[in-house]
N, C-alpha and C positions, 0 to 999 in steps of 0.2 A: 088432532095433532096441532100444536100453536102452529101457528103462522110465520115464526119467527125460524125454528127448527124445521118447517119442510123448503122455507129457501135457503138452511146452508146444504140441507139434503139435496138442493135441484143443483146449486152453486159448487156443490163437492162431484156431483156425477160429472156436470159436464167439462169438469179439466179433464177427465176420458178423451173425449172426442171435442177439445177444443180446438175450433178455428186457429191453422197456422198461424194466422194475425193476431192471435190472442193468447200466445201462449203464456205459461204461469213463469217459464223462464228466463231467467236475466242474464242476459250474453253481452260480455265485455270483449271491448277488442282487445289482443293482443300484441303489444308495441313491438317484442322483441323477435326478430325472425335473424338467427344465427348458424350456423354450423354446427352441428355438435361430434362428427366423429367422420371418418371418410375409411376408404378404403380402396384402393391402400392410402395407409397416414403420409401424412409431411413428411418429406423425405426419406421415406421408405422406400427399399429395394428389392430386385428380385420379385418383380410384380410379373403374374402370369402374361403372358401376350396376346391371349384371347378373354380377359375376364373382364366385365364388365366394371367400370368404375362408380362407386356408389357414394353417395355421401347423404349423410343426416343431417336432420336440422329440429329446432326446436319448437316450428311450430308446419303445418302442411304448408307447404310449397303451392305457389298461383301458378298455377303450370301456364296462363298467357303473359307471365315474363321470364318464364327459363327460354329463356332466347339466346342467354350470351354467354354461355358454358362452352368454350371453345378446349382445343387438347392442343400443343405445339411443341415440335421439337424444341428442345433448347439449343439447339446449335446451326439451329438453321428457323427458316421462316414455311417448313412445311404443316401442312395443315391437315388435321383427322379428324375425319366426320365418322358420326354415329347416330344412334337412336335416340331419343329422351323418351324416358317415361318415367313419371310421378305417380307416386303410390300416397294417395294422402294417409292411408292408414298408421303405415311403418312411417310415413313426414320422409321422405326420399327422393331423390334426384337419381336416375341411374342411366347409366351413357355406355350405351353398347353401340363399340367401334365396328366399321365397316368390314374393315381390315386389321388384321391385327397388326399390334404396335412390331419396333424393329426391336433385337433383341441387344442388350445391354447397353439402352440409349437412356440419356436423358429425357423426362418429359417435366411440362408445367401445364397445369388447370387453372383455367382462369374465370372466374363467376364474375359478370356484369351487377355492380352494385347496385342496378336497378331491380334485380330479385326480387323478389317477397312472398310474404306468407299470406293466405287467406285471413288469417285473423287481423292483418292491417300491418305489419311490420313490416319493413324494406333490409335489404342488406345493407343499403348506404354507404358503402365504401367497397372499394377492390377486392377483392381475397381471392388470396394464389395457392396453388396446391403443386409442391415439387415432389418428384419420384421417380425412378429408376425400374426400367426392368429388366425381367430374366431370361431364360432361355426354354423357361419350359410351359404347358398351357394347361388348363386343367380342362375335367369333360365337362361338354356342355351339358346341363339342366334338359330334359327333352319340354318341349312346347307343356304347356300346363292345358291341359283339358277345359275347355270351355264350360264352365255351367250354364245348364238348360234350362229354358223357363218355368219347365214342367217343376223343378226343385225349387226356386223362387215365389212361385203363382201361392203356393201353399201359405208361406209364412206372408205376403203380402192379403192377401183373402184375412188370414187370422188378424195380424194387429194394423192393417192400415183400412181396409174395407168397408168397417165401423163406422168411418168418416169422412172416407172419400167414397161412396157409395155415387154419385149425381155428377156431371158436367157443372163446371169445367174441370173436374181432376175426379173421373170414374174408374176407381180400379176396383171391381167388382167381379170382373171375369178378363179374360185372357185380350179377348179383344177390345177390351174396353181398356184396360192397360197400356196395350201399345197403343191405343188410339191417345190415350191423355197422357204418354210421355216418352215415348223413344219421338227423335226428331222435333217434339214439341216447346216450340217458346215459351222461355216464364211468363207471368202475366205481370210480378214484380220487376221480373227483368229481363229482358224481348232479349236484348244480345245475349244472353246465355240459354240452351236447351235443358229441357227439364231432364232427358235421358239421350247423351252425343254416344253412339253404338262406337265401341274401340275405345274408350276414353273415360274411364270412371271420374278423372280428378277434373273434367271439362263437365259432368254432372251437376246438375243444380240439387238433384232430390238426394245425391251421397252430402255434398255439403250442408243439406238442410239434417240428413240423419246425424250427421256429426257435430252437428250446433255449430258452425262455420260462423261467425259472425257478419260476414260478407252474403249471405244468405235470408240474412234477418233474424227473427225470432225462430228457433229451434222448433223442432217436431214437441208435439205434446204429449202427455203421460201414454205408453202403449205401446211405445212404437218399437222398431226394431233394436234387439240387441246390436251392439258394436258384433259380435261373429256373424248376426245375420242380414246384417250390413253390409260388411264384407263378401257371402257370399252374391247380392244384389250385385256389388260390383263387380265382381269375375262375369257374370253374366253379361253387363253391361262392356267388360271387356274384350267377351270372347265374341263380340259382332250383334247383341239381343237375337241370338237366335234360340 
Protein backbone atom coordinates (compact mmCIF):
# COMPACT_ATOMS: atom_id res chain seq x y z
CA UNK A 1 0.00 0.00 0.00
CA UNK A 2 1.82 3.57 -0.85
CA UNK A 3 2.61 5.41 1.87
CA UNK A 4 0.73 8.22 0.94
CA UNK A 5 -2.88 6.41 1.11
CA UNK A 6 -2.13 4.45 4.47
CA UNK A 7 -1.72 8.12 6.21
CA UNK A 8 -4.94 9.55 4.96
CA UNK A 9 -6.26 5.97 6.15
CA UNK A 10 -4.53 6.46 9.78
CA UNK A 11 -5.58 10.38 9.49
CA UNK A 12 -9.44 9.50 8.53
CA UNK A 13 -9.76 6.84 11.56
CA UNK A 14 -8.55 8.85 14.02
CA UNK A 15 -11.20 11.94 13.74
CA UNK A 16 -13.13 8.65 15.51
CA UNK A 17 -11.66 8.97 18.60
CA UNK A 18 -9.94 12.44 18.38
CA UNK A 19 -8.55 14.14 21.31
CA UNK A 20 -11.33 16.90 22.61
CA UNK A 21 -8.39 19.24 21.90
CA UNK A 22 -8.30 18.31 18.47
CA UNK A 23 -11.32 18.37 17.19
CA UNK A 24 -12.08 18.44 13.20
CA UNK A 25 -14.81 21.09 14.27
CA UNK A 26 -15.05 24.80 13.99
CA UNK A 27 -17.25 26.59 16.64
CA UNK A 28 -17.98 30.12 16.34
CA UNK A 29 -19.46 32.13 18.98
CA UNK A 30 -22.66 33.36 18.97
CA UNK A 31 -23.10 37.19 19.27
CA UNK A 32 -26.69 37.33 19.57
CA UNK A 33 -28.56 36.13 22.87
CA UNK A 34 -32.31 37.57 22.63
CA UNK A 35 -35.66 36.51 23.67
CA UNK A 36 -37.66 34.80 21.24
CA UNK A 37 -41.02 34.04 22.60
CA UNK A 38 -42.43 33.98 26.53
CA UNK A 39 -45.16 32.61 28.09
CA UNK A 40 -47.38 34.09 28.93
CA UNK A 41 -46.64 36.98 26.01
CA UNK A 42 -46.46 40.84 26.52
CA UNK A 43 -49.32 41.83 27.90
CA UNK A 44 -51.13 38.91 28.06
CA UNK A 45 -53.93 38.17 30.42
CA UNK A 46 -55.76 35.66 32.35
CA UNK A 47 -52.43 33.92 33.14
CA UNK A 48 -52.84 30.85 35.31
CA UNK A 49 -51.76 31.64 39.02
CA UNK A 50 -49.78 28.60 39.68
CA UNK A 51 -48.05 28.19 36.07
CA UNK A 52 -44.65 28.52 35.81
CA UNK A 53 -43.35 31.32 33.60
CA UNK A 54 -41.13 30.38 30.70
CA UNK A 55 -39.41 32.27 28.22
CA UNK A 56 -37.18 31.48 25.15
CA UNK A 57 -34.27 32.62 23.85
CA UNK A 58 -32.14 32.25 20.76
CA UNK A 59 -29.24 30.89 21.93
CA UNK A 60 -28.80 28.53 25.63
CA UNK A 61 -29.01 30.69 28.47
CA UNK A 62 -25.44 30.76 31.03
CA UNK A 63 -27.56 29.82 33.80
CA UNK A 64 -24.42 31.78 36.21
CA UNK A 65 -26.10 35.17 35.03
CA UNK A 66 -29.94 34.37 35.28
CA UNK A 67 -29.65 36.08 38.45
CA UNK A 68 -31.74 39.12 37.91
CA UNK A 69 -35.13 37.59 36.64
CA UNK A 70 -37.11 39.37 39.30
CA UNK A 71 -41.39 39.04 39.17
CA UNK A 72 -43.16 42.44 40.71
CA UNK A 73 -46.45 43.64 41.34
CA UNK A 74 -47.06 46.56 39.39
CA UNK A 75 -48.76 48.46 41.98
CA UNK A 76 -46.94 47.92 44.64
CA UNK A 77 -43.13 47.10 45.31
CA UNK A 78 -43.98 43.38 46.52
CA UNK A 79 -41.72 40.99 45.48
CA UNK A 80 -42.07 36.83 44.10
CA UNK A 81 -39.61 34.59 44.45
CA UNK A 82 -39.38 31.23 42.63
CA UNK A 83 -37.31 28.59 41.17
CA UNK A 84 -34.95 29.04 38.01
CA UNK A 85 -34.13 26.43 35.94
CA UNK A 86 -32.50 26.43 32.42
CA UNK A 87 -32.94 23.85 30.05
CA UNK A 88 -30.05 24.39 27.59
CA UNK A 89 -31.87 22.10 25.26
CA UNK A 90 -35.35 23.83 24.67
CA UNK A 91 -32.71 27.51 25.33
CA UNK A 92 -35.16 28.32 28.32
CA UNK A 93 -35.39 30.31 31.33
CA UNK A 94 -38.35 28.94 33.60
CA UNK A 95 -39.44 30.72 36.97
CA UNK A 96 -41.53 28.54 39.18
CA UNK A 97 -43.18 30.90 41.80
CA UNK A 98 -43.24 29.92 45.41
CA UNK A 99 -46.45 31.06 45.86
CA UNK A 100 -48.84 31.63 43.45
CA UNK A 101 -49.54 34.95 41.96
CA UNK A 102 -52.85 37.11 43.26
CA UNK A 103 -55.68 36.80 41.00
CA UNK A 104 -56.46 39.64 38.56
CA UNK A 105 -53.30 41.73 39.26
CA UNK A 106 -51.06 43.24 37.35
CA UNK A 107 -47.38 41.83 37.01
CA UNK A 108 -43.97 42.96 35.33
CA UNK A 109 -40.80 40.54 34.47
CA UNK A 110 -37.78 42.08 34.57
CA UNK A 111 -34.45 40.32 33.03
CA UNK A 112 -31.06 42.04 34.11
CA UNK A 113 -29.19 42.93 30.94
CA UNK A 114 -26.37 41.26 32.07
CA UNK A 115 -27.93 37.82 30.88
CA UNK A 116 -26.35 35.79 28.40
CA UNK A 117 -26.01 33.02 26.31
CA UNK A 118 -23.12 30.31 26.44
CA UNK A 119 -22.37 30.94 22.88
CA UNK A 120 -20.90 34.62 23.98
CA UNK A 121 -24.04 36.95 23.57
CA UNK A 122 -25.22 39.32 26.52
CA UNK A 123 -28.83 40.74 26.63
CA UNK A 124 -27.27 44.32 26.90
CA UNK A 125 -30.01 46.10 27.67
CA UNK A 126 -33.40 45.81 29.98
CA UNK A 127 -36.17 43.84 28.82
CA UNK A 128 -39.56 43.86 30.57
CA UNK A 129 -42.26 41.41 30.32
CA UNK A 130 -46.04 42.86 31.31
CA UNK A 131 -49.03 40.55 32.06
CA UNK A 132 -52.06 40.08 33.78
CA UNK A 133 -53.59 37.36 35.64
CA UNK A 134 -56.63 35.02 36.16
CA UNK A 135 -58.35 33.35 38.50
CA UNK A 136 -57.93 30.07 37.63
CA UNK A 137 -54.67 27.45 37.91
CA UNK A 138 -53.90 24.62 35.86
CA UNK A 139 -52.60 20.87 37.06
CA UNK A 140 -49.42 20.46 38.00
CA UNK A 141 -46.95 18.24 35.60
CA UNK A 142 -46.28 15.35 38.40
CA UNK A 143 -42.18 15.45 39.18
CA UNK A 144 -40.58 13.72 36.01
CA UNK A 145 -38.82 10.43 36.86
CA UNK A 146 -35.27 10.60 37.22
CA UNK A 147 -33.22 8.69 34.86
CA UNK A 148 -30.92 5.95 36.10
CA UNK A 149 -27.65 5.34 35.21
CA UNK A 150 -28.19 1.80 34.44
CA UNK A 151 -30.05 3.55 30.99
CA UNK A 152 -27.06 6.02 30.43
CA UNK A 153 -23.91 3.62 31.22
CA UNK A 154 -25.22 1.85 27.87
CA UNK A 155 -25.02 4.63 25.41
CA UNK A 156 -21.85 6.22 27.13
CA UNK A 157 -19.87 2.51 27.18
CA UNK A 158 -20.99 2.66 23.13
CA UNK A 159 -19.96 6.03 21.74
CA UNK A 160 -17.85 7.71 24.30
CA UNK A 161 -15.58 4.58 25.95
CA UNK A 162 -13.63 4.22 22.64
CA UNK A 163 -11.73 7.39 23.75
CA UNK A 164 -12.15 8.00 27.07
CA UNK A 165 -11.06 4.55 28.09
CA UNK A 166 -7.71 5.97 30.67
CA UNK A 167 -7.44 8.65 33.35
CA UNK A 168 -7.87 11.62 33.48
CA UNK A 169 -11.51 11.18 31.91
CA UNK A 170 -12.15 6.98 32.28
CA UNK A 171 -15.65 6.23 31.45
CA UNK A 172 -15.16 2.58 30.89
CA UNK A 173 -17.34 1.24 33.57
CA UNK A 174 -19.87 2.60 36.12
CA UNK A 175 -17.40 3.49 38.49
CA UNK A 176 -14.88 4.71 36.58
CA UNK A 177 -17.51 7.33 35.27
CA UNK A 178 -18.48 8.75 38.46
CA UNK A 179 -15.01 8.82 39.44
CA UNK A 180 -14.02 11.07 36.26
CA UNK A 181 -17.11 13.23 36.34
CA UNK A 182 -19.95 13.77 38.77
CA UNK A 183 -18.29 16.46 41.23
CA UNK A 184 -15.29 16.56 39.10
CA UNK A 185 -13.24 19.75 37.95
CA UNK A 186 -12.49 20.56 34.32
CA UNK A 187 -8.93 20.31 33.67
CA UNK A 188 -9.73 23.42 30.90
CA UNK A 189 -11.81 24.87 33.42
CA UNK A 190 -11.33 24.30 37.36
CA UNK A 191 -14.31 26.69 38.08
CA UNK A 192 -16.69 24.64 36.31
CA UNK A 193 -17.53 20.64 37.16
CA UNK A 194 -17.45 18.32 34.52
CA UNK A 195 -20.97 16.65 36.01
CA UNK A 196 -22.86 19.36 38.93
CA UNK A 197 -25.67 16.29 40.13
CA UNK A 198 -29.09 18.69 40.01
CA UNK A 199 -27.93 20.85 37.23
CA UNK A 200 -27.47 19.80 33.56
CA UNK A 201 -26.96 23.41 32.25
CA UNK A 202 -23.98 24.12 35.16
CA UNK A 203 -22.47 20.69 33.27
CA UNK A 204 -19.45 21.08 31.36
CA UNK A 205 -19.64 17.49 29.42
CA UNK A 206 -23.73 18.66 28.21
CA UNK A 207 -22.02 21.97 26.95
CA UNK A 208 -19.07 20.16 25.42
CA UNK A 209 -21.91 17.50 23.68
CA UNK A 210 -23.74 20.41 22.49
CA UNK A 211 -20.78 22.27 20.95
CA UNK A 212 -21.25 25.21 23.39
CA UNK A 213 -18.45 27.37 22.28
CA UNK A 214 -17.66 28.38 25.89
CA UNK A 215 -16.61 24.91 26.21
CA UNK A 216 -14.10 24.89 23.45
CA UNK A 217 -13.79 22.73 20.79
CA UNK A 218 -16.98 20.28 20.46
CA UNK A 219 -17.05 16.42 21.10
CA UNK A 220 -15.53 14.52 17.97
CA UNK A 221 -17.25 12.32 15.38
CA UNK A 222 -19.19 9.45 17.57
CA UNK A 223 -20.44 10.89 20.08
CA UNK A 224 -23.83 11.20 21.44
CA UNK A 225 -26.96 11.98 19.67
CA UNK A 226 -28.78 15.48 20.66
CA UNK A 227 -31.83 12.64 22.26
CA UNK A 228 -29.06 10.94 23.93
CA UNK A 229 -27.71 13.80 25.17
CA UNK A 230 -30.66 14.82 26.60
CA UNK A 231 -31.37 11.73 28.23
CA UNK A 232 -27.49 12.16 30.09
CA UNK A 233 -29.00 15.05 31.33
CA UNK A 234 -32.22 13.96 33.07
CA UNK A 235 -29.78 11.85 34.73
CA UNK A 236 -27.68 14.42 35.60
CA UNK A 237 -30.75 16.17 36.87
CA UNK A 238 -32.51 13.84 38.66
CA UNK A 239 -29.38 13.81 41.49
CA UNK A 240 -26.55 11.04 39.26
CA UNK A 241 -28.17 8.60 40.91
Amino acid sequence: MPARLLLLIVALAALGCADPGQSPYEIRSRASFQPTLADPPDGGTDFPLNQPITIHFDDPPDPRTVVGLRVDVTSGMTRWFGKLHVDLFDQTVTYQLFDQLRANVGYRLALDPALGGLGGGRLGQPWVLRFRSGNGVVRVPPVEVATPLAEVLPLVLERCAGCHARAPLDLSSEGALRASLVGVASQARPEILRVECGDHARSLVVWKLLGLPIAGPAMPHGDLSRDQARTLARWIDGGCR
